[in-house]
N, CA and C atoms as an extended XYZ file, in Angstrom:
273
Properties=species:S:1:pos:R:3:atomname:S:1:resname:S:1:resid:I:1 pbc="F F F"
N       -23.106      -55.555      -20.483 N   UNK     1
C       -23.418      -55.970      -19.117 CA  UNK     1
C       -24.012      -54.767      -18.375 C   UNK     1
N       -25.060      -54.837      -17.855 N   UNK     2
C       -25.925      -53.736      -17.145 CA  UNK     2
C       -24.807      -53.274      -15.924 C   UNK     2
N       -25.092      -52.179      -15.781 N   UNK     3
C       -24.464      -51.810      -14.379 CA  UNK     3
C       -25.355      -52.344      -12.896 C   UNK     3
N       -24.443      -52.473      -11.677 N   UNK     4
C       -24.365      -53.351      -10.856 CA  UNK     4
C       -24.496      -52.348       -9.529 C   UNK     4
N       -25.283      -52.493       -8.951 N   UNK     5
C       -25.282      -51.035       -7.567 CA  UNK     5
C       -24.733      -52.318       -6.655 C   UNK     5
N       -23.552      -51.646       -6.018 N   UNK     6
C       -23.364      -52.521       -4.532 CA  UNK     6
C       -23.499      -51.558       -3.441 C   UNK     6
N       -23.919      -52.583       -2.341 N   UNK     7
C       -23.738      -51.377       -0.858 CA  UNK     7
C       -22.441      -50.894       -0.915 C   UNK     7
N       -22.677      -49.703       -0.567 N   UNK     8
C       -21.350      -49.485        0.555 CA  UNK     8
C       -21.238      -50.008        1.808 C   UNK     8
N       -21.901      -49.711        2.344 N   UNK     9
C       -22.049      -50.928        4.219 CA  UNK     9
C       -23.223      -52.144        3.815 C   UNK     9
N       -22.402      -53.335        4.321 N   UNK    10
C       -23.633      -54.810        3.896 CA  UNK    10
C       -24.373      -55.037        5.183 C   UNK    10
N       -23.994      -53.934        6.677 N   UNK    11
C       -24.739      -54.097        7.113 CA  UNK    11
C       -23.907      -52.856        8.281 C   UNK    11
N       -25.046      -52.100        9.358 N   UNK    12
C       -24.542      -50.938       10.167 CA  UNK    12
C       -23.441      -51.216       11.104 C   UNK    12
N       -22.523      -49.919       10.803 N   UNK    13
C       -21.514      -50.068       11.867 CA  UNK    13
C       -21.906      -49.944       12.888 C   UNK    13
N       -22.893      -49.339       13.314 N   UNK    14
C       -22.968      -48.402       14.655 CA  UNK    14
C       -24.782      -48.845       14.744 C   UNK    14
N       -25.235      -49.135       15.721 N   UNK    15
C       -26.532      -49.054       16.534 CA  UNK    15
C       -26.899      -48.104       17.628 C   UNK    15
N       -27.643      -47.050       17.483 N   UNK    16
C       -27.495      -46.165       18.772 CA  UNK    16
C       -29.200      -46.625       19.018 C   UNK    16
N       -29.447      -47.054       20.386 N   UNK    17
C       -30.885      -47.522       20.827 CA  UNK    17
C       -31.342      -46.474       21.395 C   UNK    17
N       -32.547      -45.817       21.889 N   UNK    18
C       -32.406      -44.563       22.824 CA  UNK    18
C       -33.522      -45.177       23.352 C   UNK    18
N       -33.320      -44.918       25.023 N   UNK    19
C       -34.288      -45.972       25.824 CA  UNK    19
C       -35.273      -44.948       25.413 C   UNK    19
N       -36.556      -45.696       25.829 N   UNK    20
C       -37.907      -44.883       25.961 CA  UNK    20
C       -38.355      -45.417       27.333 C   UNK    20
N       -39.588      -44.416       27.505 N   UNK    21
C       -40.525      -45.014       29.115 CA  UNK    21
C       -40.358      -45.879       29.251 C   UNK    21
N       -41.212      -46.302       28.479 N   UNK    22
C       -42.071      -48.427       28.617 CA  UNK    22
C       -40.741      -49.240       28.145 C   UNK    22
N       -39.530      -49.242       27.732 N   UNK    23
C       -38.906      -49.967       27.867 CA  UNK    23
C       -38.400      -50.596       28.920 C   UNK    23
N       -38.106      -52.357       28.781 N   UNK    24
C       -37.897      -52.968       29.997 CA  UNK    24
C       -36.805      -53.755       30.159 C   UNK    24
N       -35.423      -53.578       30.922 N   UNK    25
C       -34.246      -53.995       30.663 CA  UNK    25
C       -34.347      -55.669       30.027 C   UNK    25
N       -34.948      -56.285       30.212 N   UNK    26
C       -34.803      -57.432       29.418 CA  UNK    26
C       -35.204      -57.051       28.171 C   UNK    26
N       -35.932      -56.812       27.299 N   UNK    27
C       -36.224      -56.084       26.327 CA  UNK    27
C       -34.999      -55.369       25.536 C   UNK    27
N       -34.409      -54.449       26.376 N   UNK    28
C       -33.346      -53.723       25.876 CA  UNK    28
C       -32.239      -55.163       25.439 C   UNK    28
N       -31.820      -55.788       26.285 N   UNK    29
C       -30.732      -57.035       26.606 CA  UNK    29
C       -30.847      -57.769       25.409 C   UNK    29
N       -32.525      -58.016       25.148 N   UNK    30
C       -32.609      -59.072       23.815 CA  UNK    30
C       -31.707      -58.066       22.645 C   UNK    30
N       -32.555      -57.000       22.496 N   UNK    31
C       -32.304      -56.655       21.465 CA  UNK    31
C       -30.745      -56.281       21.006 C   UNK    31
N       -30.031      -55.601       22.076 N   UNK    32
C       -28.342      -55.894       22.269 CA  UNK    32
C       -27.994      -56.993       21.657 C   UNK    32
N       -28.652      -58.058       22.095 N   UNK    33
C       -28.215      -59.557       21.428 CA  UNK    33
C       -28.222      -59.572       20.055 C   UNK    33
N       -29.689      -59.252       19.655 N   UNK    34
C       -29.970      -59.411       18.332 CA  UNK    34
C       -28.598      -58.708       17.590 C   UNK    34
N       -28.466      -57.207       17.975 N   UNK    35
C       -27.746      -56.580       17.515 CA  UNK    35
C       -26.288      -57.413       17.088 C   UNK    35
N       -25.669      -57.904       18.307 N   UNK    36
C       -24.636      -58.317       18.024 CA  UNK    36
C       -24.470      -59.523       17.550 C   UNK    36
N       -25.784      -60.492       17.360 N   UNK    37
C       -26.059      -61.764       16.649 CA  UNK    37
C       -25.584      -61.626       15.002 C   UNK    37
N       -26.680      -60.259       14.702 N   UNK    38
C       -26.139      -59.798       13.646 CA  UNK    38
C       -24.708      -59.030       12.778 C   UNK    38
N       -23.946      -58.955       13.966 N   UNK    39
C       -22.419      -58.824       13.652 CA  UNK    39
C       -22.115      -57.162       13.318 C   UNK    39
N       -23.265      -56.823       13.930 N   UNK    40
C       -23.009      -55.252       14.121 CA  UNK    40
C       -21.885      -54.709       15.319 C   UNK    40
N       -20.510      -54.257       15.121 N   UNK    41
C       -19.237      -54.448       16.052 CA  UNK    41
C       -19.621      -52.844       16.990 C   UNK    41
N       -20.533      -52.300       16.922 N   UNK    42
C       -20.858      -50.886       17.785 CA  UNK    42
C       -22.086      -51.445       17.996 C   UNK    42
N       -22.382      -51.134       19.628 N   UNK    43
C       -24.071      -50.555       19.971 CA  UNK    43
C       -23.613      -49.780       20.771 C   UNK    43
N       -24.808      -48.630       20.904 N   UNK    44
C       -24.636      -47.775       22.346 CA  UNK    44
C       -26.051      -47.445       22.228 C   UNK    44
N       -26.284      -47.741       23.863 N   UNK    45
C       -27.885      -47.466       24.422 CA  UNK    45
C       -27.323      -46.284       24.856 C   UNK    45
N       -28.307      -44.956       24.924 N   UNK    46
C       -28.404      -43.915       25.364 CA  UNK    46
C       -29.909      -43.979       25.676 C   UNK    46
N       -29.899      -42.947       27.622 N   UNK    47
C       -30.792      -43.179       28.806 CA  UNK    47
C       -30.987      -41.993       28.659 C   UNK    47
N       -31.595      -41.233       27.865 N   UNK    48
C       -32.237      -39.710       28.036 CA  UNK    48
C       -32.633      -39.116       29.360 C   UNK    48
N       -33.295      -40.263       30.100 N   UNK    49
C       -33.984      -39.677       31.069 CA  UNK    49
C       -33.100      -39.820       32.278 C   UNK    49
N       -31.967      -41.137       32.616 N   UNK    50
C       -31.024      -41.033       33.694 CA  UNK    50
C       -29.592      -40.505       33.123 C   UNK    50
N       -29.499      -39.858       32.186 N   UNK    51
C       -28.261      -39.253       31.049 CA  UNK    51
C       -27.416      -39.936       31.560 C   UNK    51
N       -27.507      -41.581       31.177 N   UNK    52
C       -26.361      -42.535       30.837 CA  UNK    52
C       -25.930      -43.141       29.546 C   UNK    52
N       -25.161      -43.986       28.781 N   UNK    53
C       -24.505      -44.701       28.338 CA  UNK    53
C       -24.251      -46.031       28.739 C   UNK    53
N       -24.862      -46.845       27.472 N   UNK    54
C       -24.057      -48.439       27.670 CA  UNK    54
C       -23.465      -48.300       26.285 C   UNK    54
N       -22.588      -49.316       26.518 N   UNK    55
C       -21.854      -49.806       24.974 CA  UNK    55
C       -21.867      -51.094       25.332 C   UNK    55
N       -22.069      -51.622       23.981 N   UNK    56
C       -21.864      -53.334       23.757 CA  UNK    56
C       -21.343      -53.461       22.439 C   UNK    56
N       -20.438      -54.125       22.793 N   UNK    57
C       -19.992      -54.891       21.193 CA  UNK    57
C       -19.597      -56.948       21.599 C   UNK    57
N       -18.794      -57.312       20.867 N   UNK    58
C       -18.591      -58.685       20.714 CA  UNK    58
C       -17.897      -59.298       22.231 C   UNK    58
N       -17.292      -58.096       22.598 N   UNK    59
C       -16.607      -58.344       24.268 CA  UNK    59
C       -17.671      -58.337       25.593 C   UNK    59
N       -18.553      -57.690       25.334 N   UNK    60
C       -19.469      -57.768       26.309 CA  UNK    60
C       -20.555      -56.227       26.147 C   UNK    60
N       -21.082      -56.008       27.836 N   UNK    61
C       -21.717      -54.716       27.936 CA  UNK    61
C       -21.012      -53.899       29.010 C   UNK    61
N       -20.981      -52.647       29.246 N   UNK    62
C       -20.034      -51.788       29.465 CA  UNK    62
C       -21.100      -50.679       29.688 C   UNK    62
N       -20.689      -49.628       31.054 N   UNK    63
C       -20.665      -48.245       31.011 CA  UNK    63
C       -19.054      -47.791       31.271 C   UNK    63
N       -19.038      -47.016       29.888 N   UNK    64
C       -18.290      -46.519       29.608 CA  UNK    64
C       -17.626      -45.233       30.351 C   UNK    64
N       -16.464      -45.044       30.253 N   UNK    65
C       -15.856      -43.697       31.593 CA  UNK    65
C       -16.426      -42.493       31.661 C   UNK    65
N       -17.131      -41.786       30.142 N   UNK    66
C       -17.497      -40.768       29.687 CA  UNK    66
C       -18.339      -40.767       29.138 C   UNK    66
N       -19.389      -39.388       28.546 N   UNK    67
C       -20.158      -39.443       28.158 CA  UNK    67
C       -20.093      -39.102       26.393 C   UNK    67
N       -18.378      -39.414       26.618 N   UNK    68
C       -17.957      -39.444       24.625 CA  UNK    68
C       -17.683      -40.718       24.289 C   UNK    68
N       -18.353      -41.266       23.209 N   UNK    69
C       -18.318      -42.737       22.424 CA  UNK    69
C       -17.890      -42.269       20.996 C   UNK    69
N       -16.815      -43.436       20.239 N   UNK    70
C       -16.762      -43.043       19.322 CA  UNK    70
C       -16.096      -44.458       18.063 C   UNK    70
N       -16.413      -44.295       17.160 N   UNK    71
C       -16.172      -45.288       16.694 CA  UNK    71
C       -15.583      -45.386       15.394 C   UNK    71
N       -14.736      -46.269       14.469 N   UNK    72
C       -13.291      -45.239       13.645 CA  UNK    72
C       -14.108      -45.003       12.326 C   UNK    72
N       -15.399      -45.390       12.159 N   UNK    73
C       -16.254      -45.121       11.149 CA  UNK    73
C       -16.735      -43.638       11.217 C   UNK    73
N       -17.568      -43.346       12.120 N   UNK    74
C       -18.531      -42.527       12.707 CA  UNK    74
C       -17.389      -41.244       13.623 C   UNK    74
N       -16.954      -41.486       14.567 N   UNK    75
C       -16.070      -40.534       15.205 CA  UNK    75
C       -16.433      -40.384       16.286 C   UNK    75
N       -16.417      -39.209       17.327 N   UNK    76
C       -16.495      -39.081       18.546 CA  UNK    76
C       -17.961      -38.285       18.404 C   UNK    76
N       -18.573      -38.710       19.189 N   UNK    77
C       -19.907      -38.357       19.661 CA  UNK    77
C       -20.136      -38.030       20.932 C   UNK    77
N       -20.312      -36.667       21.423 N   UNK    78
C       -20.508      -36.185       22.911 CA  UNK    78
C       -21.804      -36.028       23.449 C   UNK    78
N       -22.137      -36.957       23.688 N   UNK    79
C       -23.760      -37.247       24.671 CA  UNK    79
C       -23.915      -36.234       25.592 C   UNK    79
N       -22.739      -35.726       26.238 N   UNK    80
C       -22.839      -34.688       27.582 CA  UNK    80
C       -23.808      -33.745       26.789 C   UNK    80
N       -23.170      -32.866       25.827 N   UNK    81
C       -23.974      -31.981       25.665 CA  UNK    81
C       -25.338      -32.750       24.727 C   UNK    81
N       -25.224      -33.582       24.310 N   UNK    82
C       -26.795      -33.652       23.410 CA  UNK    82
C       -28.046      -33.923       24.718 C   UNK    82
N       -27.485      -34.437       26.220 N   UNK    83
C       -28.364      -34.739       27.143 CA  UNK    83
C       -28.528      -33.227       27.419 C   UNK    83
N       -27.440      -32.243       27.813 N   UNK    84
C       -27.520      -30.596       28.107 CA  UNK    84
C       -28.133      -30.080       27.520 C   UNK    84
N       -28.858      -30.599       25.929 N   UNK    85
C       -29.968      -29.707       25.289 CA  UNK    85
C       -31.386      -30.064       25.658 C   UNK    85
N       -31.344      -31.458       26.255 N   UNK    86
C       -32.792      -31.970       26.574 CA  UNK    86
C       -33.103      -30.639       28.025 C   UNK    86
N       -32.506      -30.312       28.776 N   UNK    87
C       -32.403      -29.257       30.120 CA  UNK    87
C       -32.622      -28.063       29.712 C   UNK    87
N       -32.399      -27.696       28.107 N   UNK    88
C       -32.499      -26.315       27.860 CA  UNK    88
C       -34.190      -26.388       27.427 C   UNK    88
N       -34.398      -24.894       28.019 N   UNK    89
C       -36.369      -24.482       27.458 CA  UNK    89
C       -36.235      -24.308       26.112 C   UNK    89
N       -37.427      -24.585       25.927 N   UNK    90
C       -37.507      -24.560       24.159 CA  UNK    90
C       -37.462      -22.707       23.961 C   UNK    90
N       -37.440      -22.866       22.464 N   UNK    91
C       -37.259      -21.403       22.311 CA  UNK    91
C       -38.416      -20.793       21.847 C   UNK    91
């Protein structure tokens, strides 16, 4: 019998969206949907340019208390500082 590759994940824990310019909150909203149509139990939109946070999963959409999200796959993720490097001059 040949050997058999299975996934390890049959489909992503985690969705991180990162707004751009031309994105347009309905736009963003569908695709949230899609996301969670597809039974993906994490999204988080990250707002580069207003350094916010949404989360959505199966309960709804949410800004969250902080700018740490984390999820028991993946772990804690601190946006504060990854937005604090967009502020720093390049080198």
């Amino acid at each position: 019998m040949p050997h058999q590759k299975t996934p390890v994940l049959v489909r992503p824990d985690l969705v991180i969206e990162v707004v751009s310019p031309d994105d347009k909150p309905l736009e963003m909203l569908e695709k949230i949907g899609d996301y969670q149509a597809a039974g993906i139990p994490h999204i988080w939109v990250a707002d580069p340019y207003q350094r916010t946070l949404m989360e959505a999963d199966q309960a709804g959409i949410r800004r969250p208390p902080t700018l740490v999200l984390a999820t028991p796959l993946v772990g804690e993720v601190d946006f504060a500082s990854l937005f604090q490097q967009l502020d720093e001059p390049p080198e």
